[in-house]
TORTOR-306686 format. One record per atom (N, C-alpha, C): residue number from 1; residue in one letter; chain; atom name; x, y, z. Coordinates in nm, 4 decimals. Atoms other than C-alpha are relative to their C-alpha. Example, Ala and Ser with C-alpha at 12.3 -4.5 7.8 and 13.67 -1.06 7.14 Angstrom:
<atom 1,A,A,N,<0.0890,-0.1190,0.0000>>
<atom 1,A,A,CA,<1.2300,-0.4500,0.7800>>
<atom 1,A,A,C,<0.0900,0.1200,0.0000>>
<atom 2,S,A,N,<-0.0820,-0.1190,-0.0060>>
<atom 2,S,A,CA,<1.3670,-0.1060,0.7140>>
<atom 2,S,A,C,<-0.0770,0.1090,0.0730>>
***
This chain:
<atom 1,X,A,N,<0.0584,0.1211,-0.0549>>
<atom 1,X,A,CA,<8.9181,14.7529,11.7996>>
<atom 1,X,A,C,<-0.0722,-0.0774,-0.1092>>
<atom 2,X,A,N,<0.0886,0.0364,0.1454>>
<atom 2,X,A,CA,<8.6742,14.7156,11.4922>>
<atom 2,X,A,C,<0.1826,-0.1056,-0.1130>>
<atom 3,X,A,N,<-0.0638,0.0874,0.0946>>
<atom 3,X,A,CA,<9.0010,14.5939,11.2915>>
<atom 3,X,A,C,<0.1029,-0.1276,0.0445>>
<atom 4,X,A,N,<-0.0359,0.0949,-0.0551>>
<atom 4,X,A,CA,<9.1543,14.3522,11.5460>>
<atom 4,X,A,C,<-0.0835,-0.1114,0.0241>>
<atom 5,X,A,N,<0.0864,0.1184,-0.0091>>
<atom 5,X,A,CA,<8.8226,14.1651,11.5298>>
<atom 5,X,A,C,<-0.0402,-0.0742,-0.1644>>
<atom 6,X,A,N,<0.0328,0.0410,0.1654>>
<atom 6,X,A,CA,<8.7974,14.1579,11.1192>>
<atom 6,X,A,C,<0.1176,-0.1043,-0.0445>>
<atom 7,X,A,N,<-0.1083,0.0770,0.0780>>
<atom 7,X,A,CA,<9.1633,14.0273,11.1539>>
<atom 7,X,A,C,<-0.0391,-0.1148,0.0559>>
<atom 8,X,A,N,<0.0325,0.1391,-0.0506>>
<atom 8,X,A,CA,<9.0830,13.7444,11.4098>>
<atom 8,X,A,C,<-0.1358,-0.0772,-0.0961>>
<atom 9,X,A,N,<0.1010,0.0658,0.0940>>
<atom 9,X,A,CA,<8.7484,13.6469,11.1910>>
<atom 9,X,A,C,<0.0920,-0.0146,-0.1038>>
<atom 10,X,A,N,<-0.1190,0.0689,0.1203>>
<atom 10,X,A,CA,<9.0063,13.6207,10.8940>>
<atom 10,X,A,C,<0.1279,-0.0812,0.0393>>
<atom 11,X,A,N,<-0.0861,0.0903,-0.0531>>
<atom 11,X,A,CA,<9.2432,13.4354,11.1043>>
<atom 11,X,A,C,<-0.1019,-0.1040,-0.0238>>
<atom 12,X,A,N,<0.1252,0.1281,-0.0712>>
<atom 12,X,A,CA,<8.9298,13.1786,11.2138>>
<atom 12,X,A,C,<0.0098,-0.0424,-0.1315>>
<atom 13,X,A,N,<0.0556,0.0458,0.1047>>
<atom 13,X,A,CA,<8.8219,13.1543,10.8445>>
<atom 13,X,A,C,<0.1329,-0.0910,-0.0840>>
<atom 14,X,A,N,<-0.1401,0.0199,0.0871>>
<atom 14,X,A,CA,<9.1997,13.1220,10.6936>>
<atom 14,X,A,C,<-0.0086,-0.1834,0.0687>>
<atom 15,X,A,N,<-0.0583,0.1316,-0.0999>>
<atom 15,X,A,CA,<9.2629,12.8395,10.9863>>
<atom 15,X,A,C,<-0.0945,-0.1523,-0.0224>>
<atom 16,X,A,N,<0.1110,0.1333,-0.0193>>
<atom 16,X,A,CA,<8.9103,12.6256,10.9456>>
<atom 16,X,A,C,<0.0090,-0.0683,-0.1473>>
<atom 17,X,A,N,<-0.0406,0.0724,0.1677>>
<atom 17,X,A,CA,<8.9985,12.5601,10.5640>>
<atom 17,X,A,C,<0.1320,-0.0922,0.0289>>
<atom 18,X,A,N,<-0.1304,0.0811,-0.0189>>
<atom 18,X,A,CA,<9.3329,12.3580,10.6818>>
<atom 18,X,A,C,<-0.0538,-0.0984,0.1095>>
<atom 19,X,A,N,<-0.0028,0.1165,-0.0977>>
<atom 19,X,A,CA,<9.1392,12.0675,10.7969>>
<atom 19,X,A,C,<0.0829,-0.1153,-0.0094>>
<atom 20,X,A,N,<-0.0809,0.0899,0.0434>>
<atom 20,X,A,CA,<9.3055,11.7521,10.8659>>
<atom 20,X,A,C,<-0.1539,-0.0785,0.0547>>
<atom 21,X,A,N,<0.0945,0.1085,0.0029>>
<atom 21,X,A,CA,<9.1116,11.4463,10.8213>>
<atom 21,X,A,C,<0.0699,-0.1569,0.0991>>
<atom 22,X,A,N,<-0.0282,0.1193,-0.0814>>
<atom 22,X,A,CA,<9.1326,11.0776,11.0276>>
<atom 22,X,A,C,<0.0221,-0.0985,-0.1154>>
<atom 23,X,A,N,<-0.0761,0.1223,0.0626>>
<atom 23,X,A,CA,<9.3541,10.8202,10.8743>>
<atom 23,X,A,C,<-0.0258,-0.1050,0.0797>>
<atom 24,X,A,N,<0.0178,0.0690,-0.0700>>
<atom 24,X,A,CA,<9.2885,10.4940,10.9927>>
<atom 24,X,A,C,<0.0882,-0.0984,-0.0441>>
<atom 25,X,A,N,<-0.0547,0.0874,0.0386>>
<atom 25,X,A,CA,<9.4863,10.2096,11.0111>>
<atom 25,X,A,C,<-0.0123,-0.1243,0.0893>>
<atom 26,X,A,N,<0.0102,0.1291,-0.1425>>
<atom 26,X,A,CA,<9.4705,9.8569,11.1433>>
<atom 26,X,A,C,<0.1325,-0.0606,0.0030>>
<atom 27,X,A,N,<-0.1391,0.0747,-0.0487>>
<atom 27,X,A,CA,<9.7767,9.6599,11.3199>>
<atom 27,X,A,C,<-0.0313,-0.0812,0.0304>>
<atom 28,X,A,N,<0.0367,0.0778,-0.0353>>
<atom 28,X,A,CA,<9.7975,9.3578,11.3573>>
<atom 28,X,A,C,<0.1400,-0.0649,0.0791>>
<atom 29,X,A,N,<-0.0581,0.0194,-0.1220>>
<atom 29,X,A,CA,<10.0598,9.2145,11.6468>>
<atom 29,X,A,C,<0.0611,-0.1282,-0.0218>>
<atom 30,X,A,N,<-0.0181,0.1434,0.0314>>
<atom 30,X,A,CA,<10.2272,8.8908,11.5270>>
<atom 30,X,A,C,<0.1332,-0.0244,0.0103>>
<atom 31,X,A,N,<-0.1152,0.0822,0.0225>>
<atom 31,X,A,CA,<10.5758,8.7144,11.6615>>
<atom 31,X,A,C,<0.0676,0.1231,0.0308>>
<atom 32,X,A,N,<-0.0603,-0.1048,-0.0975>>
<atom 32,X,A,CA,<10.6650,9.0675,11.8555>>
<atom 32,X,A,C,<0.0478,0.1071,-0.1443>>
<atom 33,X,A,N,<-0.0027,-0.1124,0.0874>>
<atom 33,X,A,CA,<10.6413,9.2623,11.5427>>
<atom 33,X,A,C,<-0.1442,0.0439,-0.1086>>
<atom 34,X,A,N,<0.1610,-0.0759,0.0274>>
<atom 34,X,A,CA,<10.3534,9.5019,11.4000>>
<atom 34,X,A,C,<0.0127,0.0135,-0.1653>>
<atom 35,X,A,N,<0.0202,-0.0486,0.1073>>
<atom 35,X,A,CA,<10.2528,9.5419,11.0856>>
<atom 35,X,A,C,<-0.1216,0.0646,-0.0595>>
<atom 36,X,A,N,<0.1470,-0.1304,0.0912>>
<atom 36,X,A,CA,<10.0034,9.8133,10.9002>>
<atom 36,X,A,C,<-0.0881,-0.0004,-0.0739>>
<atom 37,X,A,N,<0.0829,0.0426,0.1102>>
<atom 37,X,A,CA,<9.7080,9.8143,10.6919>>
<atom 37,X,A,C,<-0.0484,0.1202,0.0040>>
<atom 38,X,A,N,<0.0994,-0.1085,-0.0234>>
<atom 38,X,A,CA,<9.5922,10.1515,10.5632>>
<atom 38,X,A,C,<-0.1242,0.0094,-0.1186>>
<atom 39,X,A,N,<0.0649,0.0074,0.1239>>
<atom 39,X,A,CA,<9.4042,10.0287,10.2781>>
<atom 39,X,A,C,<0.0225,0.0165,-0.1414>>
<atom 40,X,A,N,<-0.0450,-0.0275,0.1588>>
<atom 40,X,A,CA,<9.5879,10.1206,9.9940>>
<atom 40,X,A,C,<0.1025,-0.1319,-0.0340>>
<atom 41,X,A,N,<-0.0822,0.1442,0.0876>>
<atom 41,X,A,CA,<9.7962,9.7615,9.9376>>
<atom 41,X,A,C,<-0.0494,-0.1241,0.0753>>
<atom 42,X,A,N,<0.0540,0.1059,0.0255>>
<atom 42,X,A,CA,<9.7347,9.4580,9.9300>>
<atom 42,X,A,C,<0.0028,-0.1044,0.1313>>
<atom 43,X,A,N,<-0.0751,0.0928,-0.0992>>
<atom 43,X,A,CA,<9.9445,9.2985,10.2040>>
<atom 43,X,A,C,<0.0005,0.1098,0.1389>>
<atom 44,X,A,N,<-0.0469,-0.0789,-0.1471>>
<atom 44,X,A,CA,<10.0105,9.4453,10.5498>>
<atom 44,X,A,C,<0.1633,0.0423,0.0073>>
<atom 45,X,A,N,<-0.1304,-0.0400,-0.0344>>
<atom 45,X,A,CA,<10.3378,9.6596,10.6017>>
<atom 45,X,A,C,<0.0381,0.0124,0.1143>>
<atom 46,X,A,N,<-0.0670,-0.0203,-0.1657>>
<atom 46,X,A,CA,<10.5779,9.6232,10.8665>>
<atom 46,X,A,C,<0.0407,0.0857,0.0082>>
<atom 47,X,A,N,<-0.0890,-0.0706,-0.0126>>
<atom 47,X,A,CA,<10.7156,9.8739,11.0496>>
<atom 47,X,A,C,<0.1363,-0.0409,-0.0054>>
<atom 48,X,A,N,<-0.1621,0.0041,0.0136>>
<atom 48,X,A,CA,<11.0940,9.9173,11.0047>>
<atom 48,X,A,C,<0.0394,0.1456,0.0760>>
<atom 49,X,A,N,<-0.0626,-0.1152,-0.0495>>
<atom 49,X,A,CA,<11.3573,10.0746,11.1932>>
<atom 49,X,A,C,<0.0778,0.1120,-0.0975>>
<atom 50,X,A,N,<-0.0530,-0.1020,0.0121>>
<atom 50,X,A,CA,<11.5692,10.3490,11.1222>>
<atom 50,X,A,C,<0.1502,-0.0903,-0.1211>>
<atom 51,X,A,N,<-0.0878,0.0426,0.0252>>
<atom 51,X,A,CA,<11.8340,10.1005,11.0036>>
<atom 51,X,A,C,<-0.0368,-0.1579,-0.1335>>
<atom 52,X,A,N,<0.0216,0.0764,0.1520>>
<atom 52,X,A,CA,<11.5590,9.9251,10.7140>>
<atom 52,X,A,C,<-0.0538,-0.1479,0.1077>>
<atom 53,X,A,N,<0.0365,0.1426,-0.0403>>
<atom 53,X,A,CA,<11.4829,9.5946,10.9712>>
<atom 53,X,A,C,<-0.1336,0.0181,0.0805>>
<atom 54,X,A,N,<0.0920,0.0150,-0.0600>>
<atom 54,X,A,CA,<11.1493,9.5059,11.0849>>
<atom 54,X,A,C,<0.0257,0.0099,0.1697>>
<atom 55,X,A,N,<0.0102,-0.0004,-0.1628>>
<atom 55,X,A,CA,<11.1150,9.6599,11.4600>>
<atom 55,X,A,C,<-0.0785,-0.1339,0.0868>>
<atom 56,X,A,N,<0.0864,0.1514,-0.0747>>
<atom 56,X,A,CA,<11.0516,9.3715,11.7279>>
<atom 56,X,A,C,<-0.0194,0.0895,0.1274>>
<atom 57,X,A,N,<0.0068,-0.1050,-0.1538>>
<atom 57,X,A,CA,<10.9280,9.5036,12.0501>>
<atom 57,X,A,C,<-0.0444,-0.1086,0.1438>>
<atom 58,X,A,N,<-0.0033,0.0873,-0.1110>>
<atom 58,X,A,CA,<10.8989,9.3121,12.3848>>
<atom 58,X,A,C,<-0.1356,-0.0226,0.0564>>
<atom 59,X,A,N,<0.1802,0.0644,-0.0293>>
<atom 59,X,A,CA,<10.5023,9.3129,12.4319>>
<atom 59,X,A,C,<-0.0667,0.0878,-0.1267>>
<atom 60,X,A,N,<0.1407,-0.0866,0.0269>>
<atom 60,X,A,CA,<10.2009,9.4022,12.2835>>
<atom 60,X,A,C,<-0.0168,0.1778,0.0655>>
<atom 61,X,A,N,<0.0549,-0.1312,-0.1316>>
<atom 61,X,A,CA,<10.1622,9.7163,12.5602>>
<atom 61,X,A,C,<0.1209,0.0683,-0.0938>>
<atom 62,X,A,N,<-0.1269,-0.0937,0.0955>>
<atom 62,X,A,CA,<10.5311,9.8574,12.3988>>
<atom 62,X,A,C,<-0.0086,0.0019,-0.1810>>
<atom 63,X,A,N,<0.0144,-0.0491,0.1642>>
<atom 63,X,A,CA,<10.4016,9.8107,12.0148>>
<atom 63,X,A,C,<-0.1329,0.1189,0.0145>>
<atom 64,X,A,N,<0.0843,-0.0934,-0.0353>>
<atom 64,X,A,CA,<10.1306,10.0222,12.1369>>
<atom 64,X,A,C,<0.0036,0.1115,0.0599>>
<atom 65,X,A,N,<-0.1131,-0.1121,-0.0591>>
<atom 65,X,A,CA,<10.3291,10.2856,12.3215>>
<atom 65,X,A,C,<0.0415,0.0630,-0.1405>>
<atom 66,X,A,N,<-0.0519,-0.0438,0.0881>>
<atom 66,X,A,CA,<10.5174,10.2869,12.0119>>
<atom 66,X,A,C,<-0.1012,0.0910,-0.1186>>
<atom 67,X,A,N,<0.1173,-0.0846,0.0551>>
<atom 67,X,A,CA,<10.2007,10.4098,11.8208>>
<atom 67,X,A,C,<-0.0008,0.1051,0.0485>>
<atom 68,X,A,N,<0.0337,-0.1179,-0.0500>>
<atom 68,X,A,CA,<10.0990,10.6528,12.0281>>
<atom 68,X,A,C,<0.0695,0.1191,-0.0332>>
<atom 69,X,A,N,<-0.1297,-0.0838,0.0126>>
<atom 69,X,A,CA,<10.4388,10.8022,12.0259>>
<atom 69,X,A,C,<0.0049,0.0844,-0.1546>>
<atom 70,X,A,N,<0.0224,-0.0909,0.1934>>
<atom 70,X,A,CA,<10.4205,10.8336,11.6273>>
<atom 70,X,A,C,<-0.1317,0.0671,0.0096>>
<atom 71,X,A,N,<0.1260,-0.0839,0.0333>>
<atom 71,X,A,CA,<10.0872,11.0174,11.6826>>
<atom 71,X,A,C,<-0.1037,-0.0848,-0.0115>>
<atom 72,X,A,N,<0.0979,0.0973,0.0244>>
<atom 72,X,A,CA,<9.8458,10.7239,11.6381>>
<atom 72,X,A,C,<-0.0893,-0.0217,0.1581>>
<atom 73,X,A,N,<0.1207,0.0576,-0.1244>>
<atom 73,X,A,CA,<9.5345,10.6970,11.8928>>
<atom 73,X,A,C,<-0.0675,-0.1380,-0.0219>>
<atom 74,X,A,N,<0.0851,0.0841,0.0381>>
<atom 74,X,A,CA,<9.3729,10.3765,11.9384>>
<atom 74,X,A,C,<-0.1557,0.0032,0.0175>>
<atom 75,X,A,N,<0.1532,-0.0315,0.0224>>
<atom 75,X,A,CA,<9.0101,10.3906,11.8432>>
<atom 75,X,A,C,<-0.0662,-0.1355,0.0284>>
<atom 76,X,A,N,<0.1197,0.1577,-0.0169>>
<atom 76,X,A,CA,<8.8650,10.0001,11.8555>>
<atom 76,X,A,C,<0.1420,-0.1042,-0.0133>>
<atom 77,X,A,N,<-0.0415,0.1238,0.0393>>
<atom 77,X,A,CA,<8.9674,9.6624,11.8506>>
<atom 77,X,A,C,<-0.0838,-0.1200,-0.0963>>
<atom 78,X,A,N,<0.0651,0.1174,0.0549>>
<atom 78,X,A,CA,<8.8693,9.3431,11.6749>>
<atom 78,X,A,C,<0.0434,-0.1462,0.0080>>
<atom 79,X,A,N,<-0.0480,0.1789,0.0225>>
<atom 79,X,A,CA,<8.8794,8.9855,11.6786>>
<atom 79,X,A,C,<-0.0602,-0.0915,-0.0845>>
<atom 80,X,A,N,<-0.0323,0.0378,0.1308>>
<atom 80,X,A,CA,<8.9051,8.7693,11.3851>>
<atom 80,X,A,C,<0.0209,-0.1420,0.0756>>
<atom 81,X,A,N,<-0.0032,0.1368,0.0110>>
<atom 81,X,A,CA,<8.8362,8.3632,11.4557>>
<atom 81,X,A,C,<-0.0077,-0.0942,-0.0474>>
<atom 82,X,A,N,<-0.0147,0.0433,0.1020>>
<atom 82,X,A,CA,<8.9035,8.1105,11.2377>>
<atom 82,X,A,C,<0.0099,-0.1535,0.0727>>
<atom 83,X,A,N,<0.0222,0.1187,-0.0585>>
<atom 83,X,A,CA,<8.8315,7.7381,11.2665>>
<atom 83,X,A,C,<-0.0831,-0.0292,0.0446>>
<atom 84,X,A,N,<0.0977,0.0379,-0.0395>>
<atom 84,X,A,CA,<8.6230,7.4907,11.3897>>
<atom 84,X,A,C,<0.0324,-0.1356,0.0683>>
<atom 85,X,A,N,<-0.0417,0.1064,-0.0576>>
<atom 85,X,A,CA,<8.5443,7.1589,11.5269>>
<atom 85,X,A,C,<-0.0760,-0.1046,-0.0867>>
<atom 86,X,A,N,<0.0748,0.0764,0.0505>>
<atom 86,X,A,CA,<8.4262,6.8282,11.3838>>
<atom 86,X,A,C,<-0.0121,-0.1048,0.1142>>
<atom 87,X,A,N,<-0.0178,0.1271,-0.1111>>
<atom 87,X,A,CA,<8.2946,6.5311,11.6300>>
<atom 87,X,A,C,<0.0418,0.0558,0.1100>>
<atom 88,X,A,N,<-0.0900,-0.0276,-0.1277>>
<atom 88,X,A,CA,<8.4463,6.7404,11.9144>>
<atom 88,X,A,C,<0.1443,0.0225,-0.0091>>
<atom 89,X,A,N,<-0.1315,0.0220,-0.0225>>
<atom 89,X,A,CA,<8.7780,6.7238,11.7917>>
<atom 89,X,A,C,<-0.0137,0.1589,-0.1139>>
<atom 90,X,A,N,<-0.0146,-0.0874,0.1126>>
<atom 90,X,A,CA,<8.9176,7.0595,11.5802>>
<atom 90,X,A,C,<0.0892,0.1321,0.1360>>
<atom 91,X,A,N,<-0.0376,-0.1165,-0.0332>>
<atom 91,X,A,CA,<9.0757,7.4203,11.6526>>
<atom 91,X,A,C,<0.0021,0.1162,0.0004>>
<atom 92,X,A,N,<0.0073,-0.1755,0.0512>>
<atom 92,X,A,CA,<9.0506,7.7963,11.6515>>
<atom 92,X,A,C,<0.1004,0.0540,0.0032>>
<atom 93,X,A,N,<-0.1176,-0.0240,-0.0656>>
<atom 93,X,A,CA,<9.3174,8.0195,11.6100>>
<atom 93,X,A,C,<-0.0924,0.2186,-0.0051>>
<atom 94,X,A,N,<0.0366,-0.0918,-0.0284>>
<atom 94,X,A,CA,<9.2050,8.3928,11.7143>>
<atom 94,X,A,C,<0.0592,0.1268,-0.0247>>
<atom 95,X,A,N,<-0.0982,-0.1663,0.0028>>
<atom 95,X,A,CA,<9.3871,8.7315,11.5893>>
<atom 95,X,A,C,<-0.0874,0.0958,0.0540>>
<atom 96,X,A,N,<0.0032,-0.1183,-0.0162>>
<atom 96,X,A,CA,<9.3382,9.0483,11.7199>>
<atom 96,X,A,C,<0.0116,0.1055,-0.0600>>
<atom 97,X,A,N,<-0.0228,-0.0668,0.0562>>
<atom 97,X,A,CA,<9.3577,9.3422,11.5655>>
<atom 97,X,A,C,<-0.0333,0.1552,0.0469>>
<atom 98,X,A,N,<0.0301,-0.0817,-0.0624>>
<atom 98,X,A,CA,<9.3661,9.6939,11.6740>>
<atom 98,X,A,C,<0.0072,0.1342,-0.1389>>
<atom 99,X,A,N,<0.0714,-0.1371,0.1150>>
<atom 99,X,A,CA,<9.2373,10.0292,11.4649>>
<atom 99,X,A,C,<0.0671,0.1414,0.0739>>
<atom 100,X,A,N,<-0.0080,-0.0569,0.0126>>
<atom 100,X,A,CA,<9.4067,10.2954,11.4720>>
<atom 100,X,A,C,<-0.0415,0.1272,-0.0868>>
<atom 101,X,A,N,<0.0456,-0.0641,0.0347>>
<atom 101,X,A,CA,<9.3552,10.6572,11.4046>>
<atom 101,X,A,C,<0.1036,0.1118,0.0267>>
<atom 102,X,A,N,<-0.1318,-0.1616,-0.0210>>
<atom 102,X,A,CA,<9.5851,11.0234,11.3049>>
<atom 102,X,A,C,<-0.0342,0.0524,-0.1028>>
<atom 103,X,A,N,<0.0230,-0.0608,0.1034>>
<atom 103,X,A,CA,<9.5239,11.3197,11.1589>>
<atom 103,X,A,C,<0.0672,-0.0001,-0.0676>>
<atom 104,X,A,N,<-0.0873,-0.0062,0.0873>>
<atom 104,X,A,CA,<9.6410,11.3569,10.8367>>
<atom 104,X,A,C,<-0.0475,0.0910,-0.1186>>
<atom 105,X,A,N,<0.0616,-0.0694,0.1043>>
<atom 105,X,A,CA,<9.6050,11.6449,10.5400>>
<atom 105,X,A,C,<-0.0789,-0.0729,-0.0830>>
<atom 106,X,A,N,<0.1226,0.0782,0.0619>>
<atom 106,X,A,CA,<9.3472,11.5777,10.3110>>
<atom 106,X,A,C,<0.0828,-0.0570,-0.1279>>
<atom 107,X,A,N,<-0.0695,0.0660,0.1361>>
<atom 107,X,A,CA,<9.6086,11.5469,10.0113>>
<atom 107,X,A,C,<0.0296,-0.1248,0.0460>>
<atom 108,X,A,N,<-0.0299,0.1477,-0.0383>>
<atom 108,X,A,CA,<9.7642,11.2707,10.2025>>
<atom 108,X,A,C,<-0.1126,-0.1255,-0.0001>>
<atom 109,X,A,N,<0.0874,0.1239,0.0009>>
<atom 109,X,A,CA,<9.4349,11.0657,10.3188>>
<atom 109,X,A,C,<-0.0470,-0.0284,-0.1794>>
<atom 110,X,A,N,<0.0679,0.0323,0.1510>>
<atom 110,X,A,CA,<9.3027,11.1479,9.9373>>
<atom 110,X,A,C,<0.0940,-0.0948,-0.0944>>
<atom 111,X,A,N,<-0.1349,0.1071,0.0694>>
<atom 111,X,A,CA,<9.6366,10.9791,9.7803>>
<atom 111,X,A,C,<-0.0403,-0.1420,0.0558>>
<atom 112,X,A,N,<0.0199,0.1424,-0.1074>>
<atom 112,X,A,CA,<9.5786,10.6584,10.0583>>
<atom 112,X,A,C,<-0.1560,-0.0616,-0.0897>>
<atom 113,X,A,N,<0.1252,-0.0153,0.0167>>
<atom 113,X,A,CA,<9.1787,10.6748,9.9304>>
<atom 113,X,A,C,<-0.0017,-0.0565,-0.1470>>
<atom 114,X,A,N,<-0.0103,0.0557,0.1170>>
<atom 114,X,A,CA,<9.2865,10.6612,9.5748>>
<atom 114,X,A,C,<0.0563,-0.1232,-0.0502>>
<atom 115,X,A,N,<-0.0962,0.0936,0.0207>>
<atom 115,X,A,CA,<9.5175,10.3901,9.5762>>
<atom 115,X,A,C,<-0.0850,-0.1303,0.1158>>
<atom 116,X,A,N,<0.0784,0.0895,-0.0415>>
<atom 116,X,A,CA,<9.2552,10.1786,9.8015>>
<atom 116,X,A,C,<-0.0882,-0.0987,-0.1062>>
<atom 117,X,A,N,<0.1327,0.0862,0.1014>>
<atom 117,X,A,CA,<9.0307,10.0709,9.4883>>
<atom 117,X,A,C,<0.0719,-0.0883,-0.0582>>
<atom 118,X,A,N,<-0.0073,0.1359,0.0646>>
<atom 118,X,A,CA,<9.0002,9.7589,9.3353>>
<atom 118,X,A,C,<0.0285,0.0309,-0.1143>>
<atom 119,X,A,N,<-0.0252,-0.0051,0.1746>>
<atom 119,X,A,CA,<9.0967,9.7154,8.9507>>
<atom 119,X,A,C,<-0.0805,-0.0935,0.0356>>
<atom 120,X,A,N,<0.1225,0.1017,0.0615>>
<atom 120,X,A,CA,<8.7854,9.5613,8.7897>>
<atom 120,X,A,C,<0.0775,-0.0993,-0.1100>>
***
């Protein structure tokens, strides 16, 4: 009994060193196709299918499905307004943006982490 509990404590210990860490990413929802921001470039990446072409999807609710599906939880939103008015007259235009979140090994987020910084 004594050595079925030394192995499970060396299971526990082996297992709690293989953390995975939270990747985050934001999407942003534009013209029925999503594109990515995980911090490491410059621009936002689209998803692509299987066949290399930017996926289009039929709402908002199904690019968000589609997340999930790849493993991605949504954690927050944001909104992003731009514009103004002069005299009464002028316009806003309003994005959205939604934050995602998935575990991911630490080599992976640390690669993403490194490739986030600025060149001075």
């Amino acid at each position: 009994m004594k050595h079925i509990f030394i192995l499970l404590g060396f299971i526990f210990l082996t297992c709690s060193n293989i953390q995975a860490k939270k990747l985050f990413v934001e999407m942003e929802f534009h013209k029925n196709s999503i594109k990515l921001d995980d911090g490491s470039n410059k621009k936002r990446q689209p998803i692509k299918g299987a066949d290399g072409k930017d996926l289009k999807f039929t709402s908002l609710i199904g690019a968000i499905n589609y997340m999930s599906l790849q493993g991605w939880e949504l954690v927050d939103t944001k909104s992003v307004t731009q514009g103004g008015s002069y005299g009464g007259y002028g316009s806003t235009d309003t994005k959205v943006y939604y934050i995602f979140s998935k575990d991911v090994p630490d080599e992976e987020l640390e690669q993403i982490v490194n490739n986030s910084y600025k060149d001075k």
